[in-house]
C-alpha positions, 0 to 999 in steps of 0.5 A: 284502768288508765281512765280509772287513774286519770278521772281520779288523778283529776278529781284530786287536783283540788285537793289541795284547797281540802287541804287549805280548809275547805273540807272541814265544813259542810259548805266547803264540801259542797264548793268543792264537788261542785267546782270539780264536777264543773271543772271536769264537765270543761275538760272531759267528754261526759259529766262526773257525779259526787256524793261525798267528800271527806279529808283532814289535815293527814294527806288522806282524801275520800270520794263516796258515791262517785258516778261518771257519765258519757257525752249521752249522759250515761252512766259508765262507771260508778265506785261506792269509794275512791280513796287516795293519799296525795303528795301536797308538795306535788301540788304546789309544783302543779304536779299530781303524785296520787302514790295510792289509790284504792277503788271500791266495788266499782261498776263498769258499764261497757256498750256497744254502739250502733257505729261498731263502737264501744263507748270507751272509745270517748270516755275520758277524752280531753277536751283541752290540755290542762297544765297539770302533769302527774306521777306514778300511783299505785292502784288497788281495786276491789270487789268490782263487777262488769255489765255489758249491752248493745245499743242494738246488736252485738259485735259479728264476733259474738253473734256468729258464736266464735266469742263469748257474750260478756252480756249475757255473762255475770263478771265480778270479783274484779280486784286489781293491784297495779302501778299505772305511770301518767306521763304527758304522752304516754301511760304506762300500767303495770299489772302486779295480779288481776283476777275476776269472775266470770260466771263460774270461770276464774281468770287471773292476769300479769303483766305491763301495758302502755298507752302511747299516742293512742296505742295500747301495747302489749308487753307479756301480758299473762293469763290463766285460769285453773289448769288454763294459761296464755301469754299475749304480747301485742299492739291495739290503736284505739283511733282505727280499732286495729290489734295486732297480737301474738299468742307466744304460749298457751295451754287451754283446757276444753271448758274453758275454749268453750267459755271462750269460743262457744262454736269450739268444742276441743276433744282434749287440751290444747296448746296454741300459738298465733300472731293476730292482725285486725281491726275488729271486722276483718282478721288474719291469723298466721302461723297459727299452730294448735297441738293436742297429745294426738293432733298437731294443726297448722294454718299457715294464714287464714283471712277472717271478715265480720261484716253485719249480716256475713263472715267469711275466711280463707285459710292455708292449712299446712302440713298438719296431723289430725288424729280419728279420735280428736275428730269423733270428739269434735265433729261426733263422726268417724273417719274411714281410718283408725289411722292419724290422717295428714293434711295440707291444702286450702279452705275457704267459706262464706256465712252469711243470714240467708245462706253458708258456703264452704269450698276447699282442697285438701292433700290427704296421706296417711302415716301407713299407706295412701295418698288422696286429693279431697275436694270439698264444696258445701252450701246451705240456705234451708238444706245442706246440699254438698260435693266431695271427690276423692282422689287416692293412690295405693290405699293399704286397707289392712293398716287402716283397719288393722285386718291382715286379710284386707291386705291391698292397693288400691287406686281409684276415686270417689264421688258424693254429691247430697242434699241433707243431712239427717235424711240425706238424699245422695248420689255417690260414685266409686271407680277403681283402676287396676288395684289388688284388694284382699290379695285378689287382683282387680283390673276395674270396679265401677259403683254408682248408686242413690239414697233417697227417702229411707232407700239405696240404690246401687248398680256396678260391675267388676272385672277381674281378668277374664271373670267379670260381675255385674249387680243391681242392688236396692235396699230400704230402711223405711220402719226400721225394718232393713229389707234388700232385692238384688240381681246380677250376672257372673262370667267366666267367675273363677271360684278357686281364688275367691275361695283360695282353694288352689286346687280348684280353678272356674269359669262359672257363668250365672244369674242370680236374684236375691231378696229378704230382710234382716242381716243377722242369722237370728233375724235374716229372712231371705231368698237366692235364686241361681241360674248357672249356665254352661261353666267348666272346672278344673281340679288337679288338673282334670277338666270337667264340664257342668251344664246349666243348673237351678239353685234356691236357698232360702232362710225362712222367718225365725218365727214360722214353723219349719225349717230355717235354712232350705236348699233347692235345685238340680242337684242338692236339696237341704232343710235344716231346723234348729238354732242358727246364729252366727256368733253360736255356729261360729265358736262351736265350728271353730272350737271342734275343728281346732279340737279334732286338727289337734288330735290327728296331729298326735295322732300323726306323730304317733305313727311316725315315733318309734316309740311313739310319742307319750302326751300328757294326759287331760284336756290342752289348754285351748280346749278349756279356753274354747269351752269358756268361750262357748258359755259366753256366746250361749249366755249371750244369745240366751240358749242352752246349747246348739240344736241342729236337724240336717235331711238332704239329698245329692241328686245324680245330675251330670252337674254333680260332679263337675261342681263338686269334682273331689267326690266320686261320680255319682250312679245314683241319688245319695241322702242321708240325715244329721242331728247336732247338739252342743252346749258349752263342753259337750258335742253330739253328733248322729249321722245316717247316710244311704244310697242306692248304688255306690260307685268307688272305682272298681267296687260296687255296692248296692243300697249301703248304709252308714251310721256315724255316732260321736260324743266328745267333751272339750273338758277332757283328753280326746282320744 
């Protein structure tokens, strides 16, 4: 707004021979603008334009059409209409008091140079020193517009995408009501309300600029726009292009960073605060801190270079708190925790046409559990290719994932190294030290694996005391259809703590192969194959041994016919036909086994009282929740009720009872069938058992049989 005062502070200095006469004839106009227009070409860099002036004996001057041009004879500035009220007593002591001026409808006209220059850098630059001196004005201008270009390209800033293109912007509505004070060194605007339109951003501005020996400061400069406010406070010398600002406040709302930043995308509001050096190519931001209701980062320093065909930064984070659900909204992933992560270490990158780099080292803990050393490297030219390892220390997965049965501490690292992103093809590596996960203690656990073309691979181990397991997995994804095998060994396996039944202690040995496809019961069609080797167990303390065994459990196709689940081997054969789903087994088990505890648990303090115990009569309040709960699950799955068909057969086998030492020894096979039905309330239970010899202790009975019959309703007293 200086050149708007001083071109036109100009213009006026010959008002006052308008004054003597020379406005009131067609002639004396034409003398007038040409002796200005000549006057201005001697003093300015560029050429000025006038299409009209008007004046009268009232200290009232008009310029219309008025046009400026640059040293390339290029249009910068245009206004439909300049007018001024002059002091004439100023004149004659050769000083120009404008008091007002009112600018209507200017055009400004900004380009960028092929220098790194913009073309108000010589625009209005005396070429002399006139003896003119000036005062004070008031400057109001209206209904302005702002076009912007590049004589070749756009600054790195603006092609990189972390500031926003002005070119491709539609600015107007510019109005501004200010004083602006011209003393011989120095310029001093006072910006009583500025406002714009960019696009459909709304910007409104306050504040105090002064140019002084050819910097422009920066006194409380205010900024807002809608729910958006900043306040900047600063230094920009025009000879070296450098700034030196200060972002004392702010508070900016995710659109309007956007509008500002187009490569920024904030997941919420933000307040910031910053202090910025730097000359338009190179930038350092320090003590940078940006807040969200969640997040609170820091950057200690960062360095930031704009070359033509590169960018590059290095930044100090400090310590900082960065919340899962700031970083969905930003980069459109989770994070491993539901946990806000905090943040310390170093980043640095390099981007340039051909290629981008990025390399950091970030300490990393947890407001719960858990330290880690993240070091992070990426590179990209036609690909991503990208390294990270993780380092951590006492990792509690319980606070992370909010699951009490998880609860852990673990210690280890991890490895990724990849090529790609939407079809990534990935090395990863996973070593854990002596650690306690899920309240099961672990000596070791190494895992390396590959992804490549739509398929993992993936081979370990892990020791547990004397127990050991070893495992090669590969599962594919190729036509969205998920299909595995694996195969592994087990030693000396104790299946009393993986079970967490205490009275049971292991040592089973075994191999093992598995393949299928699908992994939800409703669509799972797999196989296991088990070769156990000579194992012992333990129970209550009574040793047995169990020599090797054959198992097979397969799943079949949901759509072929015969039974889904069939089990195998030396010593139980199983089918069983019917609906299985996960979800559907799950509610109705969980549902009966709570009914059925509850009432052995009345039914044990009956016969304990004396007099028993009197409960009230009608279905418990779980009951009922249960069976709600059930009639969700059935709807969603689209069935009516649970219908289950069970034939097996437990073969005599010395094995038998040593794998399954709470039964009695078995002198013969034993079989038997169960057919279940349940729907939302109702359960039905038929249950047949047979055997040909039956040894229970002393007693001995030949061909029993056994028949159990249960019908039960969740909607009423079970009894």
């Amino acid at each position: 707004m200086k050149y708007f005062g001083a071109a036109a502070a100009f213009l006026l200095a010959g008002c006052f021979l308008a004054y003597l006469g020379l406005t009131h004839t067609e002639v004396g106009r034409d003398s007038l603008r040409q002796e200005l227009e000549r006057s201005f070409a001697e003093s300015f860099n560029g050429r000025l334009a006038i299409g009209n002036i008007f004046g009268n004996f009232r200290p009232i001057v008009r310029f219309q059409d008025v046009e400026f041009y640059d040293e390339k004879d290029q249009l910068w500035l245009r206004a439909e209409e300049i007018t001024s009220q002059p002091s004439w007593w100023a004149v004659l002591s050769r000083k120009i008091d404008l008091r007002t001026l009112t600018i209507v409808r200017p055009s400004l006209h900004l380009e960028y140079r092929a220098d790194s220059t913009w073309n108000l850098a010589t625009i209005l630059r005396r070429d002399r020193t006139g003896a003119w001196t000036f005062e004070s004005t008031q400057i109001s201008i209206t209904e302005g517009t702002l076009n912007v270009s590049y004589e070749e390209s756009a600054p790195p800033a603006v092609e990189s995408g972390w500031l926003f293109d002005l070119a491709a912007a539609n600015v107007s509505n510019l109005s501004l009501n200010s004083e602006i004070i011209l003393y011989p060194d120095r310029r001093l605007l006072t910006i009583d309300s500025f406002e714009a339109s960019i696009d459909t951003l709304q910007v409104e501005a306050a504040g105090e600029l002064v140019l002084e020996r050819g910097q422009l400061h920066v006194n409380a400069l205010q900024l807002s726009s809608s729910l958006n406010e900043a306040e900047i406070v600063g230094v920009y010398s025009g000879d070296d292009q450098r700034v030196n600002l200060s972002l004392a406040r702010s508070f900016i709302t995710p659109g309007f960073a956007n509008a500002l930043v187009p490569n920024l995308m904030l997941p919420d509001s933000l307040s910031l605060s910053v202090d910025i050096e730097g000359d338009g190519r190179h930038w350092n931001l320090k003590d940078l801190s940006a807040n969200t209701k969640r997040s609170h980062i820091i950057l200690n320093s960062s360095d930031i270079s704009f070359d033509r065909d590169q960018l590059s930064f290095n930044a100090a984070v400090g310590p900082s708190v960065l919340d899962p659900l700031d970083v969905h909204a930003l980069l459109g992933t989770n994070t491993w925790s539901e946990r806000a992560i905090q943040l310390e270490g170093q980043l640095r990158g390099l981007r340039n046409i051909d290629s981008t780099q990025i390399a950091g080292v970030l300490d990393i803990a947890t407001e719960s559990s858990g330290r880690g050393l993240l070091e992070i490297s990426a590179y990209h030219d036609t690909t991503w290719s990208y390294a990270a390892q993780l380092t951590a220390t006492e990792v509690d997965l319980q606070s992370h994932t909010g699951r009490q049965e998880l609860n852990s501490t673990i210690t280890g690292q991890l490895t990724i190294e990849g090529k790609g992103i939407r079809k990534p093809s990935l090395y990863t590596s996973l070593a854990i030290a002596p650690s306690t996960i899920a309240n099961r203690s672990l000596d070791s656990l190494w895992i390396a694996g590959t992804v490549v073309d739509d398929q993992i691979k993936l081979n370990g181990f892990a020791v547990e005391r004397d127990a050991r397991l070893e495992t090669d997995f590969m599962a594919s994804w190729a036509d969205s259809v998920f299909s595995y095998e694996a195969q592994g060994n087990l030693t000396a396996v104790d299946l009393g703590r993986i079970l967490a039944i205490p009275e049971l202690e292991t040592s089973v040995n075994a191999g093992w192969t598995l393949n299928g496809s699908g992994t939800d019961l409703s669509t799972l069609a797999a196989a296991l194959d088990i070769q156990t080797d000579s194992s012992t167990v333990n129970w209550n303390d009574v040793q047995r041994s169990a020599p090797p065994t054959q198992w097979s459990i397969s799943v079949t196709d949901p759509a072929a016919i015969g039974p889904r689940l069939i089990i195998g081997g030396n010593v139980l054969n199983l089918e069983a036909s019917g609906t299985l789903h996960a979800n559907l087994l799950e509610s109705i088990g969980g549902a009966w086994i709570g009914a059925f505890s509850e009432l052995f648990d009345r039914f044990a303090v009956k016969l304990k009282d004396n007099p028993p115990t009197t409960f009230a009569s009608g279905p418990s309040l779980d009951q009922l929740n249960a069976a709600l709960q059930i009639e969700g699950v059935l709807a969603s799955a689209q069935l009516a009720s649970l219908d289950l068909d069970i034939n097996w057969r437990l073969f005599e086998h010395p094995a038998t009872s040593a794998l399954l030492p709470m039964l009695p020894e078995l002198s013969s096979n034993i079989q038997g069938e169960a057919n279940i039905r349940a729907d939302s309330d109702k359960l039905r239970l038929r249950s047949q058992i047979r055997d040909e010899v039956l040894v229970f202790g002393n007693v001995t009975a030949y061909q029993p049989r056994g028949t159990l019959t249960l019908e039960a309703d969740l909607n009423q007293s079970l009894e």
